[in-house]
C-alpha positions as CSV (number, residue, x, y, z in Angstrom):
1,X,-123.0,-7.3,0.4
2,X,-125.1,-8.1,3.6
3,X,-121.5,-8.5,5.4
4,X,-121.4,-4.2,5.8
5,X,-124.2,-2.7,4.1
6,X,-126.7,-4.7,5.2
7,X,-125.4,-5.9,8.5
8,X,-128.2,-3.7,10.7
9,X,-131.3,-4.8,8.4
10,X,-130.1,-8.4,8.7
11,X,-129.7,-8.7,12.4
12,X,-133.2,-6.4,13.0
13,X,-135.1,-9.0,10.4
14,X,-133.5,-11.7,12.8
15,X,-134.6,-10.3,15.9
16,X,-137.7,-9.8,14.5
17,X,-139.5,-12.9,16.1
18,X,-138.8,-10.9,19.6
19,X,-140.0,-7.7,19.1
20,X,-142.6,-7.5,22.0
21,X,-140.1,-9.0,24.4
22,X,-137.2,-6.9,23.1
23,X,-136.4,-3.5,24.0
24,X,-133.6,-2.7,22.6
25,X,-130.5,-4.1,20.9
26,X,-127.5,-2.0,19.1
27,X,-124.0,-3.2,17.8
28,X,-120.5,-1.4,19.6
29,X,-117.2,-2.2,18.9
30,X,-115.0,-2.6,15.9
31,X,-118.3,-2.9,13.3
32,X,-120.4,0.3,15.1
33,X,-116.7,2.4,14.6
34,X,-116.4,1.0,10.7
35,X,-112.9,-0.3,11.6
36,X,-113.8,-4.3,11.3
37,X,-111.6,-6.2,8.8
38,X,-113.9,-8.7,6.7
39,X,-113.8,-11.5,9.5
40,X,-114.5,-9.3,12.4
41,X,-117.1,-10.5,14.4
42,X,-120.4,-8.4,15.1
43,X,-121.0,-7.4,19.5
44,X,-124.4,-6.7,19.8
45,X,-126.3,-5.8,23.1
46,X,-129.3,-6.9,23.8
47,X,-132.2,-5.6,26.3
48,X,-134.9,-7.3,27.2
49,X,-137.5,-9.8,29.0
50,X,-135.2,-12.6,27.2
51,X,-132.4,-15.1,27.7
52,X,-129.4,-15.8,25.4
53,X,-131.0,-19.4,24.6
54,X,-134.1,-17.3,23.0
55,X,-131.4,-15.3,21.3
56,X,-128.9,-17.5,20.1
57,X,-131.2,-19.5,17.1
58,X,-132.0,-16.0,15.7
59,X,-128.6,-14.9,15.4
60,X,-127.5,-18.3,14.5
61,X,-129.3,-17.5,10.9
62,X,-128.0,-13.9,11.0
63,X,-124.3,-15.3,11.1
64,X,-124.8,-17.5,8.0
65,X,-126.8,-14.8,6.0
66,X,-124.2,-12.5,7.3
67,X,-120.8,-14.9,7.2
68,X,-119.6,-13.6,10.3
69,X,-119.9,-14.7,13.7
70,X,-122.1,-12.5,16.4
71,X,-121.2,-12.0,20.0
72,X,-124.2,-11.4,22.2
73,X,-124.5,-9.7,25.5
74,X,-128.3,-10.1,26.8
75,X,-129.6,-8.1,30.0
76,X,-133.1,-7.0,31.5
77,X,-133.7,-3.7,31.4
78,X,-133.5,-3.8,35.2
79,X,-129.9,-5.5,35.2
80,X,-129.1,-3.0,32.6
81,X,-130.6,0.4,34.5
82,X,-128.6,-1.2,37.7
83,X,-124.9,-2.0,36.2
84,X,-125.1,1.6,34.1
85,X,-126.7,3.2,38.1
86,X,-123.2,1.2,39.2
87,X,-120.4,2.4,36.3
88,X,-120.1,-1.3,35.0
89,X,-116.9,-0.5,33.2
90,X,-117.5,-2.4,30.4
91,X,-121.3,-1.0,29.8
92,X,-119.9,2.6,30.1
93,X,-117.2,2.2,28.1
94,X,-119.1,0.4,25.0
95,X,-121.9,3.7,25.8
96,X,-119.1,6.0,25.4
97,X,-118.3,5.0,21.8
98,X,-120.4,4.7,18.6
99,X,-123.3,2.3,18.2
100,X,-125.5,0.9,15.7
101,X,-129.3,0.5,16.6
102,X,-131.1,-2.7,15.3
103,X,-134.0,-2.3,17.9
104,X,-135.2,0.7,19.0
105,X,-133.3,4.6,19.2
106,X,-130.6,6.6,21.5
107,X,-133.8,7.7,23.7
108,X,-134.9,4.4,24.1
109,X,-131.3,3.6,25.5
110,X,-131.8,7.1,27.4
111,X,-135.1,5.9,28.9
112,X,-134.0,2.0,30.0
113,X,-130.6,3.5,31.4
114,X,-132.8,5.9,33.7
115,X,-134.5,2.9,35.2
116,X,-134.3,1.7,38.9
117,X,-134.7,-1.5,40.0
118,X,-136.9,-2.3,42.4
């Protein structure tokens, strides 16, 4: 049952360890559009004062809880503000399409996008 329903509550209890360090995290693609098969991985995008190798334990338990692999994409929310300020193609298009929120809400997204780095 965790594999759909609970997909969101399992990945935010994960991440759970990082919450003063991250800002925000959401899942895009095939899972966020509710057109994953069973094996379908879960993308998630990550923002925050963190590194994949801080990441990568927590989600390690979230893909055996959820028996399904996760795909992680981590910025800052300075590298974030600056590839959305320069039409990355891939952050606009996974913007453009539905998302899930684990960590924080579409403002929050709204407020790190609007960002400049120094």
């Amino acid at each position: 049952m965790a594999k759909t329903v609970g997909l969101v509550d399992v990945l935010r209890e994960a991440l759970e360890p990082l919450r003063g360090r991250l800002e925000l995290a959401f899942i895009h693609g095939s899972v966020a559009r509710a057109r994953e098969g069973a094996s379908s991985d879960v993308d998630l995008i990550a923002v925050g004062s963190l590194g994949l190798v801080e990441l990568s334990p927590l989600l390690e338990s979230a893909e055996q809880r959820l028996g399904r692999p996760v795909n992680a994409n981590v910025y800052s929310p300075e590298e974030f503000a600056k590839k959305l300020a320069a039409r990355n193609h891939f952050l606009c298009s996974v913007l453009d399409r539905e998302k899930l929120f684990v960590v924080g809400k579409p403002n929050d997204l709204e407020r790190i996008a609007s960002r400049r780095s120094h």
